[in-house]
C-alpha atoms as a printed R data frame, in Angstrom:
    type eleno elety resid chain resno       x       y       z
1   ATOM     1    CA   UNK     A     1 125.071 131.760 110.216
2   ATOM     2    CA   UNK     A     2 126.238 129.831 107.248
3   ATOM     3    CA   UNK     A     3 128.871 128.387 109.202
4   ATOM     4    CA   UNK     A     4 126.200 126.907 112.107
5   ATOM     5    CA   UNK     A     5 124.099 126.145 109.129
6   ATOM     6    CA   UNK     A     6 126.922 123.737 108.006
7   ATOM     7    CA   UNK     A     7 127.522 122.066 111.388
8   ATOM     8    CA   UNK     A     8 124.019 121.574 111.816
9   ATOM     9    CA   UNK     A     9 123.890 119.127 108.464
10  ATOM    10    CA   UNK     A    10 127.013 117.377 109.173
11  ATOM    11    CA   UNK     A    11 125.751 116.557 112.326
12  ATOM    12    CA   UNK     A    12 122.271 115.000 110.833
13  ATOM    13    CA   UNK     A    13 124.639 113.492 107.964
14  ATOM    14    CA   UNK     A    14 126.386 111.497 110.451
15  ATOM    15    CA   UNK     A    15 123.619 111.166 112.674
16  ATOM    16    CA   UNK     A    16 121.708 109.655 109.209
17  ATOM    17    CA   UNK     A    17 124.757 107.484 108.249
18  ATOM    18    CA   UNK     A    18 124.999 105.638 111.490
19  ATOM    19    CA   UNK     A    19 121.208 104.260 111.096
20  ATOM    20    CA   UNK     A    20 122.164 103.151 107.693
21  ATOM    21    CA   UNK     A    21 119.377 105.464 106.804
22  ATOM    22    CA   UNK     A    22 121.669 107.975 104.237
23  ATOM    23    CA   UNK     A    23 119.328 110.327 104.166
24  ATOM    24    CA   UNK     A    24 118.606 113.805 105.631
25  ATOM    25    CA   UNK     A    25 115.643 115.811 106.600
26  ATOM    26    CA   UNK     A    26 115.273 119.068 105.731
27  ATOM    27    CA   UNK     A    27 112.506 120.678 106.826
28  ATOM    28    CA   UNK     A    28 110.881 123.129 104.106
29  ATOM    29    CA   UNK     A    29 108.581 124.838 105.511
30  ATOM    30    CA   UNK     A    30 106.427 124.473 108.651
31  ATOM    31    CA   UNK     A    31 103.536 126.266 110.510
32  ATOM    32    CA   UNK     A    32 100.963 124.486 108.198
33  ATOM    33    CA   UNK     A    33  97.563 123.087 110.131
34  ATOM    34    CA   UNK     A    34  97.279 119.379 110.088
35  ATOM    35    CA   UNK     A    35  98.871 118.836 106.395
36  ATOM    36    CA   UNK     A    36  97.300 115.592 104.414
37  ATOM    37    CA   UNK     A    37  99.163 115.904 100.709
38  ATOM    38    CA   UNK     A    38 101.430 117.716  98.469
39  ATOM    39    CA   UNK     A    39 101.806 118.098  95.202
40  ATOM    40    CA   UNK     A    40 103.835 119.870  92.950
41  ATOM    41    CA   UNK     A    41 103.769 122.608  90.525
42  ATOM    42    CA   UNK     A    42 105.830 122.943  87.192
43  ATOM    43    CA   UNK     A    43 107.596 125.772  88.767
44  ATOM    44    CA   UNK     A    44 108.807 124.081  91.576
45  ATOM    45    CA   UNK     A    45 106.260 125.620  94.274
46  ATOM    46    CA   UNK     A    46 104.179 122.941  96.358
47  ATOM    47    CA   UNK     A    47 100.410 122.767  96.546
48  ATOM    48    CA   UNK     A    48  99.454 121.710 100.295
49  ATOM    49    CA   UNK     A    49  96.062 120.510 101.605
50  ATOM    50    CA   UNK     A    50  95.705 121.237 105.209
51  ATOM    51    CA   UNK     A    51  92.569 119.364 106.780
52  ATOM    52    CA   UNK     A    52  91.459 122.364 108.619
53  ATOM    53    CA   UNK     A    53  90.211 123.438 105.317
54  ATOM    54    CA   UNK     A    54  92.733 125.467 103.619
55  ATOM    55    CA   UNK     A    55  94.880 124.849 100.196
56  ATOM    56    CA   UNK     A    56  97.757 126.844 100.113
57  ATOM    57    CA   UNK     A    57 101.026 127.519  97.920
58  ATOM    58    CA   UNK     A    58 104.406 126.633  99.394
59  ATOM    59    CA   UNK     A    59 107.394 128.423  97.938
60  ATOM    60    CA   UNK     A    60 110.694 126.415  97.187
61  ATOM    61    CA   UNK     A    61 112.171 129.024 100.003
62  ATOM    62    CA   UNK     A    62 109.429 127.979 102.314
63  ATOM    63    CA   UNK     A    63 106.970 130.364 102.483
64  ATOM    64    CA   UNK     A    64 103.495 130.094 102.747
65  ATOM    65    CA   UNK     A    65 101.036 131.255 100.794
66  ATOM    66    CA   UNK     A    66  97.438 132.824 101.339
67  ATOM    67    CA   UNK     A    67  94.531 130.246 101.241
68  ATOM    68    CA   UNK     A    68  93.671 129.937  97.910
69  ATOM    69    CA   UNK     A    69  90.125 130.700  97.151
70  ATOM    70    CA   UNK     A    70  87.219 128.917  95.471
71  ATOM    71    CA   UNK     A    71  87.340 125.817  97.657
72  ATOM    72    CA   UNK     A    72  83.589 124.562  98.147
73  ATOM    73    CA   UNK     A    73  81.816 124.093 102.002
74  ATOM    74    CA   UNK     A    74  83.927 121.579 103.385
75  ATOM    75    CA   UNK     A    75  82.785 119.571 106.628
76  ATOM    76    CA   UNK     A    76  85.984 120.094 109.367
77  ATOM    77    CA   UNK     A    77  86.435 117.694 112.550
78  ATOM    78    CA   UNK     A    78  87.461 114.314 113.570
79  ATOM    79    CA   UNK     A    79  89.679 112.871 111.011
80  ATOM    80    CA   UNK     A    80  87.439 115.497 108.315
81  ATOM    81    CA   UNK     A    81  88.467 118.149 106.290
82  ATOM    82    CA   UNK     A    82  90.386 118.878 103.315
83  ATOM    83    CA   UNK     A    83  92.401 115.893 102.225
84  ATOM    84    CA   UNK     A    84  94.194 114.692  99.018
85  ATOM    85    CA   UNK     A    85  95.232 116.428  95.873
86  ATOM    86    CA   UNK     A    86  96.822 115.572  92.959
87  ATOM    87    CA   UNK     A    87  97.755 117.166  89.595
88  ATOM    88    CA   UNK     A    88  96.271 116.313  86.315
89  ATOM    89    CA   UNK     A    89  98.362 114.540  83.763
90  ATOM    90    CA   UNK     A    90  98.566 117.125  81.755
91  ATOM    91    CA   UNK     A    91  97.915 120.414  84.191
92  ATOM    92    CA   UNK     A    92 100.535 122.316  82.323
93  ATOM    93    CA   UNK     A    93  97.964 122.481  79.594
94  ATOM    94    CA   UNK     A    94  94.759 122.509  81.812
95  ATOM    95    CA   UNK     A    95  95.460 123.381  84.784
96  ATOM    96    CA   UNK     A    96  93.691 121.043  86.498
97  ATOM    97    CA   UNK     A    97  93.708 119.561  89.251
98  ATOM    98    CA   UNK     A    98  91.760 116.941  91.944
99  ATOM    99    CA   UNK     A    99  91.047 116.497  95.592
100 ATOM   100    CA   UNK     A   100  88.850 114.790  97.565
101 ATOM   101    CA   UNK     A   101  86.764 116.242 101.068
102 ATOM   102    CA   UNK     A   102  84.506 115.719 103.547
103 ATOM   103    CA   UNK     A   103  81.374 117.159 102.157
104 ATOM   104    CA   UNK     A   104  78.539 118.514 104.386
105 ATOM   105    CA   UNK     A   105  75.232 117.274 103.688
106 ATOM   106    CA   UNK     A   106  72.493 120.134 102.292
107 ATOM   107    CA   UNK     A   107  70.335 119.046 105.405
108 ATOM   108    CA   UNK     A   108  71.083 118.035 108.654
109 ATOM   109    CA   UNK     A   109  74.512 116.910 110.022
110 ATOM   110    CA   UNK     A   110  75.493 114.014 107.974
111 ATOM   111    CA   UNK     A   111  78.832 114.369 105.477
112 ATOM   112    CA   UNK     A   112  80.652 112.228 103.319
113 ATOM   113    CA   UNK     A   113  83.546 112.187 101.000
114 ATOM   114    CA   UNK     A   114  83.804 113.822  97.991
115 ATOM   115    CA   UNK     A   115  85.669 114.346  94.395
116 ATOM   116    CA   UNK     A   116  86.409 117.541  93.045
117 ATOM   117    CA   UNK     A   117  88.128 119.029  89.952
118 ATOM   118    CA   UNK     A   118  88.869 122.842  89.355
119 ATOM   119    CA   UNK     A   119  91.245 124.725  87.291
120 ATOM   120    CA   UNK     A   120  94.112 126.570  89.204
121 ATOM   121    CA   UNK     A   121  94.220 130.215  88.210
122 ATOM   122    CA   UNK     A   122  97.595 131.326  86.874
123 ATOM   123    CA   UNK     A   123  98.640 133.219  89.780
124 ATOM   124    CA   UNK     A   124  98.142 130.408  92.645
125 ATOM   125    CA   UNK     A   125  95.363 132.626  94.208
126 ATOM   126    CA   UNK     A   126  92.177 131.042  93.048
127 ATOM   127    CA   UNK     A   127  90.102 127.587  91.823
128 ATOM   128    CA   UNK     A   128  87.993 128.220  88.774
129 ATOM   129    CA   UNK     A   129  85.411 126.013  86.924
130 ATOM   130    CA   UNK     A   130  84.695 124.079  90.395
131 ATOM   131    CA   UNK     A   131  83.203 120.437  89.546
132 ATOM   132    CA   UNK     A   132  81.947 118.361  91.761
133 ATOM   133    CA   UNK     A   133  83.086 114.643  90.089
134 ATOM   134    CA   UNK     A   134  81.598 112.165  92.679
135 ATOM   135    CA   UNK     A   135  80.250 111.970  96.184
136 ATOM   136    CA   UNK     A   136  79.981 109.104  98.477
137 ATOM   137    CA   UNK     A   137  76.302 107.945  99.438
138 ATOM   138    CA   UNK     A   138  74.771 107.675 101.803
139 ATOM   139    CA   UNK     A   139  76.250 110.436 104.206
140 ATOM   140    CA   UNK     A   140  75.995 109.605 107.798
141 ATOM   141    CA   UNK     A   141  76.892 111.246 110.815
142 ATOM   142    CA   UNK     A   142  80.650 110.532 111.624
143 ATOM   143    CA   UNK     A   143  83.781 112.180 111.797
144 ATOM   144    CA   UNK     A   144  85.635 109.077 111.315
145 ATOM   145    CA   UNK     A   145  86.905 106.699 108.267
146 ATOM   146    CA   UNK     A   146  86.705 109.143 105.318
147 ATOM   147    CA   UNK     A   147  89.905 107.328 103.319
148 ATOM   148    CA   UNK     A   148  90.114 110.010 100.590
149 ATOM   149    CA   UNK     A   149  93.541 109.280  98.608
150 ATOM   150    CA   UNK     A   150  93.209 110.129  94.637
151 ATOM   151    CA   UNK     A   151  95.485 108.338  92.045
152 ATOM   152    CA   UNK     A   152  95.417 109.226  88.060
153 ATOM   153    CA   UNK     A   153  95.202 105.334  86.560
154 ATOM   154    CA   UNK     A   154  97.857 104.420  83.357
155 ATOM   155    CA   UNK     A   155  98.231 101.816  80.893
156 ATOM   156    CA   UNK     A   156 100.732  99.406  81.154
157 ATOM   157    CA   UNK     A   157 102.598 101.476  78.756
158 ATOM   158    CA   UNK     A   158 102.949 104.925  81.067
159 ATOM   159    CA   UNK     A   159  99.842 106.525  79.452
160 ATOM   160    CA   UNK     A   160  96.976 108.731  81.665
161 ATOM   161    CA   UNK     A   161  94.049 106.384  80.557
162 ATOM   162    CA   UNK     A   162  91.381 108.998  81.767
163 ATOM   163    CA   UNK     A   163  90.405 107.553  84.329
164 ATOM   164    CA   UNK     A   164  90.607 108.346  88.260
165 ATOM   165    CA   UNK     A   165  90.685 106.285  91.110
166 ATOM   166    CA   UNK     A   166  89.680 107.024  94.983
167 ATOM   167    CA   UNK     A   167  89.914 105.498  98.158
168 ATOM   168    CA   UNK     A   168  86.772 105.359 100.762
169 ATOM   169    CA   UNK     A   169  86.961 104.297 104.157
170 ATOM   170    CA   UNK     A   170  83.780 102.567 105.283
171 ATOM   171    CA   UNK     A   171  82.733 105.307 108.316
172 ATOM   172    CA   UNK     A   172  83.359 103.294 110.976
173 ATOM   173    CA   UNK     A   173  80.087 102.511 112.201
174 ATOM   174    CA   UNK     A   174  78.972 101.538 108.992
175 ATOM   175    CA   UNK     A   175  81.681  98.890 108.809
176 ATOM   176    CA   UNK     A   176  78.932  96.274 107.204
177 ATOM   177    CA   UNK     A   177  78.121  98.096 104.190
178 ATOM   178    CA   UNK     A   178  81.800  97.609 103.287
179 ATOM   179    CA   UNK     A   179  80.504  94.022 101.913
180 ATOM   180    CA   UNK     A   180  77.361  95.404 100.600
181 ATOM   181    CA   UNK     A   181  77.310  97.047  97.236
182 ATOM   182    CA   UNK     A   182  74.322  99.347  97.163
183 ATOM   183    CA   UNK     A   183  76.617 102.180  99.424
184 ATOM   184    CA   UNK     A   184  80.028 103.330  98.549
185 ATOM   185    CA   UNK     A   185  81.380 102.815 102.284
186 ATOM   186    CA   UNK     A   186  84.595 100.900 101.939
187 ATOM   187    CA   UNK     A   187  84.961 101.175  98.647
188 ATOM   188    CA   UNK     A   188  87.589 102.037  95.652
189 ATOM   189    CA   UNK     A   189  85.756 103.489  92.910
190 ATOM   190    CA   UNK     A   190  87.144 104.245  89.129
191 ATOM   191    CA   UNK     A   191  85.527 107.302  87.464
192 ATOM   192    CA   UNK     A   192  86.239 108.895  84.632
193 ATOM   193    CA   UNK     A   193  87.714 112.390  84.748
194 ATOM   194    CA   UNK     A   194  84.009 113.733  84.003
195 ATOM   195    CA   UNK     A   195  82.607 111.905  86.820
196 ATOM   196    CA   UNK     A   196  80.916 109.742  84.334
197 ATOM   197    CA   UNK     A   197  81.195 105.779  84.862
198 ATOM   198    CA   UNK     A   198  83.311 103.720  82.463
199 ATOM   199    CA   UNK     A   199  82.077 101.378  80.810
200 ATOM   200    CA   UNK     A   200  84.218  98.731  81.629
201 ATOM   201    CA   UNK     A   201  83.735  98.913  85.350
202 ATOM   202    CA   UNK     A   202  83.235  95.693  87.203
203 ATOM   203    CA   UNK     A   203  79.871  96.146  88.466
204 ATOM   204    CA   UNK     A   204  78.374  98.042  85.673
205 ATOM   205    CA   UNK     A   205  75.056  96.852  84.745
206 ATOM   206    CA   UNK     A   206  74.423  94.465  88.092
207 ATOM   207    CA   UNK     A   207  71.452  94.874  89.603
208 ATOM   208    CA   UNK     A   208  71.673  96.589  93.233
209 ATOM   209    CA   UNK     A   209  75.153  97.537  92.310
210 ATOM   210    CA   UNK     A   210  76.633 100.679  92.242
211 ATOM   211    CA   UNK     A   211  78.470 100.956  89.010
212 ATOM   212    CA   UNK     A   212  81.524 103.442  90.465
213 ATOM   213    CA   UNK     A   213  82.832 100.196  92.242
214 ATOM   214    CA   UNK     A   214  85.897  99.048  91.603
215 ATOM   215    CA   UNK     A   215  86.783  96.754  94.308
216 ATOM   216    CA   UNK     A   216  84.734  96.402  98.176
217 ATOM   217    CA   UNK     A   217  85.751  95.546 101.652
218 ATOM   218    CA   UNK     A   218  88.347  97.698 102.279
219 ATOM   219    CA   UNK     A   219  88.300  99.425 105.933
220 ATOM   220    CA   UNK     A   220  90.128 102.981 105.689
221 ATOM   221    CA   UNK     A   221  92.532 103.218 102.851
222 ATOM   222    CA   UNK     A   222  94.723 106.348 103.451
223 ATOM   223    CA   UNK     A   223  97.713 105.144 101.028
224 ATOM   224    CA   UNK     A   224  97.132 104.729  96.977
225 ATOM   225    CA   UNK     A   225 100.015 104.751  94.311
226 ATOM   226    CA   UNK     A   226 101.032 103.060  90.997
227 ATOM   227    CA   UNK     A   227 103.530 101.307  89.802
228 ATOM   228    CA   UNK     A   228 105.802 101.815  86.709
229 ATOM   229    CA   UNK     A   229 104.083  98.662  85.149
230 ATOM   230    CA   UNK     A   230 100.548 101.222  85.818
231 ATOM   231    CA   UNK     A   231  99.347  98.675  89.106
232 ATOM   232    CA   UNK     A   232  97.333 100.322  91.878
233 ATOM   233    CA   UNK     A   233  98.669  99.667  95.439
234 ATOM   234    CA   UNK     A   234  96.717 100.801  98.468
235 ATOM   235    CA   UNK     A   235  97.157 100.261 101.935
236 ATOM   236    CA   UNK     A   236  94.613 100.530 104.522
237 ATOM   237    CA   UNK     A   237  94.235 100.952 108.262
238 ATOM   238    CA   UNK     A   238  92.741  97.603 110.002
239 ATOM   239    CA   UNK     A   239  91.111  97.865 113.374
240 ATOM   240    CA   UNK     A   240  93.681  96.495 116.866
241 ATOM   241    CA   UNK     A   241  96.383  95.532 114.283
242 ATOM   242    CA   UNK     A   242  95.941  94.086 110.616
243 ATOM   243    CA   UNK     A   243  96.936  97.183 108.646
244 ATOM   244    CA   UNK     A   244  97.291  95.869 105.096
245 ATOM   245    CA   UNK     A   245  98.923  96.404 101.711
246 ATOM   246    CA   UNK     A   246  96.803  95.468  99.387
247 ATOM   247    CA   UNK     A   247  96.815  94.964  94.738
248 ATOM   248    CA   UNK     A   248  93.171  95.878  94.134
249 ATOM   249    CA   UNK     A   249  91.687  94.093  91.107
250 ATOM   250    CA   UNK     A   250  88.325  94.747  89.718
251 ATOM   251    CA   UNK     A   251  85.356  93.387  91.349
252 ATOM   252    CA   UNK     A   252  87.724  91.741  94.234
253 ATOM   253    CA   UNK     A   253  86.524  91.423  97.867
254 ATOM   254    CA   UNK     A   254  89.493  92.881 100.466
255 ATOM   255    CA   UNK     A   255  87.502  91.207 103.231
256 ATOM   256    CA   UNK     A   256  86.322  93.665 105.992
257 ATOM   257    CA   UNK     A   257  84.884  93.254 108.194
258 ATOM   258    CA   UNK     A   258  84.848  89.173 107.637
259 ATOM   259    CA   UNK     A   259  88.581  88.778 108.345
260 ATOM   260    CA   UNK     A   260  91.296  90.401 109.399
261 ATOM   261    CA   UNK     A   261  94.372  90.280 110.820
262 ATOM   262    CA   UNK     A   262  93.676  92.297 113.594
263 ATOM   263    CA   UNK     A   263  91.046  92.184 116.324
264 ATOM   264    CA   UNK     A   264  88.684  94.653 117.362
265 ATOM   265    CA   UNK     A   265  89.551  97.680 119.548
266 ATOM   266    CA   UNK     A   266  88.205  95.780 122.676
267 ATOM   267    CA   UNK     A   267  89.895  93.109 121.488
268 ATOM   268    CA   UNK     A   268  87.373  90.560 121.068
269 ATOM   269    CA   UNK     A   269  87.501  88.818 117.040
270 ATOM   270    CA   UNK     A   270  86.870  90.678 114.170
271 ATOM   271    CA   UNK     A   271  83.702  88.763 111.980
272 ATOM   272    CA   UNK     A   272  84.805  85.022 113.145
273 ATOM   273    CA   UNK     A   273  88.338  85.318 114.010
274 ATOM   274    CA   UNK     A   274  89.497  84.317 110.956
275 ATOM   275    CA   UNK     A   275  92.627  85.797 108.778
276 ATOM   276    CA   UNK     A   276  91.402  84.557 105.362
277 ATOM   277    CA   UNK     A   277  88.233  82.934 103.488
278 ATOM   278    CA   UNK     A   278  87.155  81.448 100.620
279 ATOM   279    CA   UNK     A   279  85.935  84.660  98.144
280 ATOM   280    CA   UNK     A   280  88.378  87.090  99.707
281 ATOM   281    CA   UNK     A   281  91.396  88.568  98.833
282 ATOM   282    CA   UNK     A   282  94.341  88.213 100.523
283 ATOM   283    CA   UNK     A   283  96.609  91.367 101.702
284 ATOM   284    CA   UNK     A   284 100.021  91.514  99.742
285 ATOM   285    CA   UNK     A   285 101.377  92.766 103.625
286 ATOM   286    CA   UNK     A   286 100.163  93.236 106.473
287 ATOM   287    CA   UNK     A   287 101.141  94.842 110.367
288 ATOM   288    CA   UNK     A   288 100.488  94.053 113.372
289 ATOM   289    CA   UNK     A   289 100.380  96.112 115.978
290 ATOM   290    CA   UNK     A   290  99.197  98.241 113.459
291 ATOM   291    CA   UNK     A   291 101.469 101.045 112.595
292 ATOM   292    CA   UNK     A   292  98.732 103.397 111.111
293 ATOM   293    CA   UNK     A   293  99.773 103.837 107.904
294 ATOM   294    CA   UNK     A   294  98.988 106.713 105.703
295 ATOM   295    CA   UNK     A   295 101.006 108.171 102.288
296 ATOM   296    CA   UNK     A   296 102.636 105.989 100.118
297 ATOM   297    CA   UNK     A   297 104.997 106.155  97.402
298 ATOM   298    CA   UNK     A   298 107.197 103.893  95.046
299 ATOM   299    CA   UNK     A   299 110.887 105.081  94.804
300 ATOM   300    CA   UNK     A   300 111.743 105.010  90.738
301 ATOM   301    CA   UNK     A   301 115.186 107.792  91.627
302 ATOM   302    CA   UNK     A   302 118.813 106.740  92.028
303 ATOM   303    CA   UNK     A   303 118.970 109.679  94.408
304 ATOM   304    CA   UNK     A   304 119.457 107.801  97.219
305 ATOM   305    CA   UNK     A   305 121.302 105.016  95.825
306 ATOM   306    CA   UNK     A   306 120.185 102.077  93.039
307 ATOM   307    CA   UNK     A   307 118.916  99.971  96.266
308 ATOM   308    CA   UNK     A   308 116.050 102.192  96.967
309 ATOM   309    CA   UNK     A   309 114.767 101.876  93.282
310 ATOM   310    CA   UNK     A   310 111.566  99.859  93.470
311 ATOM   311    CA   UNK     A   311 111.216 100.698  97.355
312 ATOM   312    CA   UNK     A   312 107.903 101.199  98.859
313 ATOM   313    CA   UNK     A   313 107.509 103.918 101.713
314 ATOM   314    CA   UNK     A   314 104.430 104.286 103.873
315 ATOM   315    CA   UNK     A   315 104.195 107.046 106.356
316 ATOM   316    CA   UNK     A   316 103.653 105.600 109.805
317 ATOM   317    CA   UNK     A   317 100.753 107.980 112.485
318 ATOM   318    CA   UNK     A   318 100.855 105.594 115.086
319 ATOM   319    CA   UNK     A   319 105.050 105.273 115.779
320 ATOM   320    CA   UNK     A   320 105.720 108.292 113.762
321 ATOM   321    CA   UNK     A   321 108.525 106.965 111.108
322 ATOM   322    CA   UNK     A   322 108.522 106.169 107.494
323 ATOM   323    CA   UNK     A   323 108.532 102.727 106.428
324 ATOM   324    CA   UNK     A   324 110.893 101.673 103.780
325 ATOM   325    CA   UNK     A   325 109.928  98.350 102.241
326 ATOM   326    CA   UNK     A   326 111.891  96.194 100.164
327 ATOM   327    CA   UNK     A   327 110.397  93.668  97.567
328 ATOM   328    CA   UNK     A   328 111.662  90.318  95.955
329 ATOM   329    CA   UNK     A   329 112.164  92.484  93.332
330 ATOM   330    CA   UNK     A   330 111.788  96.104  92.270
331 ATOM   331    CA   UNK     A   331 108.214  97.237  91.980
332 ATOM   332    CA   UNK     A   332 106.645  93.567  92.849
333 ATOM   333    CA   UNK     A   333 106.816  90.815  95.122
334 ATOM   334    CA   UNK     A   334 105.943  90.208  98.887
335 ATOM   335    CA   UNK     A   335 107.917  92.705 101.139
336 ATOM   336    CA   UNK     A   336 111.564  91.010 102.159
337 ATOM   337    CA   UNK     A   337 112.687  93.453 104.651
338 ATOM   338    CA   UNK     A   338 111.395  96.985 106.531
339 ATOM   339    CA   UNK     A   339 113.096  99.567 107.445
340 ATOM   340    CA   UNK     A   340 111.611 102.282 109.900
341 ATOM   341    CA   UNK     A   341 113.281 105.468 108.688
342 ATOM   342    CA   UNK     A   342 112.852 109.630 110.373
343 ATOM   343    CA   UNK     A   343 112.085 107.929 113.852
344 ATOM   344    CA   UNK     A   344 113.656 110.680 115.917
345 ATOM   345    CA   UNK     A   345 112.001 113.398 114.096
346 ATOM   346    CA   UNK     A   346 108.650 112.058 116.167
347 ATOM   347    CA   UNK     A   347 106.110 113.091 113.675
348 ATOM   348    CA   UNK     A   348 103.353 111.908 112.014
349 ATOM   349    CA   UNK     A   349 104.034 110.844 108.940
350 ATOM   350    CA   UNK     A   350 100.700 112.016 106.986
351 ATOM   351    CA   UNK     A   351 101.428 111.680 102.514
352 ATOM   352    CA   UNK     A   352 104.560 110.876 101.190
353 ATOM   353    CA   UNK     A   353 105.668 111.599  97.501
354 ATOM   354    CA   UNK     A   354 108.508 111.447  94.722
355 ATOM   355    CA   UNK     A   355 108.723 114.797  93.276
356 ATOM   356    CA   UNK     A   356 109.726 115.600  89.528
357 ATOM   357    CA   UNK     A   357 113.312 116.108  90.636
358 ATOM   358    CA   UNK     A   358 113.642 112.455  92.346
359 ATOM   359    CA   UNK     A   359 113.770 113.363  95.946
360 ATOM   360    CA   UNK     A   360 110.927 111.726  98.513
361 ATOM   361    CA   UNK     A   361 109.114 114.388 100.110
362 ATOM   362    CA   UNK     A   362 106.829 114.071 103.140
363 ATOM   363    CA   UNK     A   363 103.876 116.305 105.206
364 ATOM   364    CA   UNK     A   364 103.615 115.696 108.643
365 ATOM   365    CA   UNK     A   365 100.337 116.101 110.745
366 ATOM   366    CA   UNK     A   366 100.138 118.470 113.638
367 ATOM   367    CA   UNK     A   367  99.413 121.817 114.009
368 ATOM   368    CA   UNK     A   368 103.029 122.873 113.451
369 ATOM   369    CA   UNK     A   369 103.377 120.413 110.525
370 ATOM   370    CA   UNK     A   370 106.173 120.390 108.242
371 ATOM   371    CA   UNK     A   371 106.951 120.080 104.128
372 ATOM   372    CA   UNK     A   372 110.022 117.796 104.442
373 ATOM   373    CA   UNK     A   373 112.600 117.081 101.959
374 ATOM   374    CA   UNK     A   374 114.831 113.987 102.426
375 ATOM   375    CA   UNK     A   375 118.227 114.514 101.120
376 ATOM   376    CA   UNK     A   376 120.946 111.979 100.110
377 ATOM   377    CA   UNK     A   377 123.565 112.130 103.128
378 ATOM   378    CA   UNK     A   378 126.958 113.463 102.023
């Protein structure tokens, strides 16, 4: 067995070496139900989101564990369910943690997304001291555009600053309100931990505004992370083409659906045709065809050599591969060169992560989806 075992990584190792990729995948654990995000415990177990509705504990030896309880009514279907979670900055000492949902209206069949913190009990069986932080208004009737990725803001000097970000998709059919600032469709909003508002927030105090806002137009962000320096990166999906990469500052305007550089799905022009206008931002990237990103993570490890440090990777849906980018220079800049990595594992590449020990994890989404660790190639 051990011998087979060792034939079978040589092979990948070579296999990995002659796509220049030097890496490996090795897959953790699978069987998990449409997996969105991982996360990771102090004592090296996983916490896994699967959009079906469960959160379970993954082993280091790959087991699964029971759903964890406490979880509040979640709305399942179309691209809803249960979606991101991340740790708190300081969970050894609170335990707590965040993740964001498709909540079920208390009447009729609309849903939205939602924000939640709860305190993980001590043996990885139960959520205590449920709080609902934030939910998107209005809910609508759609299974479609929920966004839903959660990142813990810092200073410029490494520090938590309290503060939460997370990213909305716009619904779909509601792809208007995404330049209208009475809704939260399209949106990145900044709470604080509480759920309250900060003070500082762009739109605080302006009439017709909600005061959550952070930044507006944005289609379906499914990608958020930091960098070192404490900037938020997100990337989005755009309609037929014109996924972007985008640096959102406070009170900016990403543009949808008044540009883009994609068209629509039947392929007539998106707003007038036009990639860029006066009061919009600009993407920092962008694809076309559109590779349907979702996950996305900054490499800060030498694990896989100094030349990934300052990478960015972004799981691909659409062509099933992880996209390595390379910047001018680490952490910043326009992207200088792409690299699609994992393509002949054919999955979808749902969240991708650095863990505390410096390798890049990934989740992929299917019903037999897979915890993945790459692995420097011998």
């Amino acid at each position: 067995m051990l011998i087979r075992l060792f034939c079978v990584l040589i092979l990948s190792a070579v296999s990995a070496l002659a796509l220049g990729q030097n890496i490996v995948p090795l897959t953790i654990a699978q069987r998990l139900d449409h997996p969105w995000a991982v996360a990771f415990l102090p004592n090296g177990h996983f916490l896994v989101t699967e959009r079906a509705g469960a959160l379970r504990v993954v082993t280091p030896e790959g087991k699964l564990g029971q759903p964890i309880g406490g979880l509040p009514a979640i709305a399942v279907g179309g691209q809803g369910g249960l979606l991101d979670v991340v740790l708190d900055s300081d969970f050894l000492r609170n335990r707590t943690i965040y993740f964001c949902y498709s909540e079920p209206a208390s009447r009729g069949n609309g849903n939205s997304t939602a924000l939640a913190s709860a305190q993980l009990s001590a043996d990885l069986r139960q959520l205590e001291g449920l709080r609902i932080l934030f939910s998107q208004r209005p809910k609508i009737a759609s299974q479609l555009h929920f966004g839903c990725r959660i990142v813990e803001s810092k200073n410029a000097q490494g520090q938590a600053d309290g503060k939460l970000f997370l990213a909305l998709g716009e619904r779909y059919h509601q792809r208007d309100d995404a330049q209208t600032l009475d809704n939260h469709h399209g949106k990145l909003i900044r709470i604080n931990k509480d759920g309250t508002v900060p003070a500082d927030n762009p739109f605080v105090g302006r009439p017709a505004a909600l005061p959550e806002i952070w930044s507006f137009g944005h289609r379906n962000p499914q990608g958020a992370t930091l960098d070192p320096q404490g900037v938020l990166w997100i990337h989005e999906h755009g309609p037929y083409g014109g996924d972007e990469i985008n640096l959102p500052r406070a009170g900016g305007n990403y543009g949808w659906p008044l540009v883009s550089y994609g068209r629509n799905y039947d392929l007539t022009a998106v707003g007038d045709g036009k990639s860029a206008q006066a009061g919009t931002e600009q993407p920092l990237h962008h694809w076309t065809p559109s590779i349907a990103p979702s996950g996305m993570a900054f490499v800060t490890s030498e694990k896989y050599g100094k030349a990934w440090v300052g990478n960015l990777l972004v799981g691909s849906l659409k062509f099933t591969h992880l996209a390595r980018l390379e910047l001018e220079r680490p952490f910043a800049g326009k992207v200088v060169k792409e690299t699609r990595l994992l393509e002949s594992l054919g999955e979808r590449i749902r969240d991708v992560r650095q863990g505390p020990d410096g390798f890049i994890y990934v989740v992929t989404d299917s019903a037999n989806g897979k915890l993945i660790r790459l692995a420097p190639a011998p």
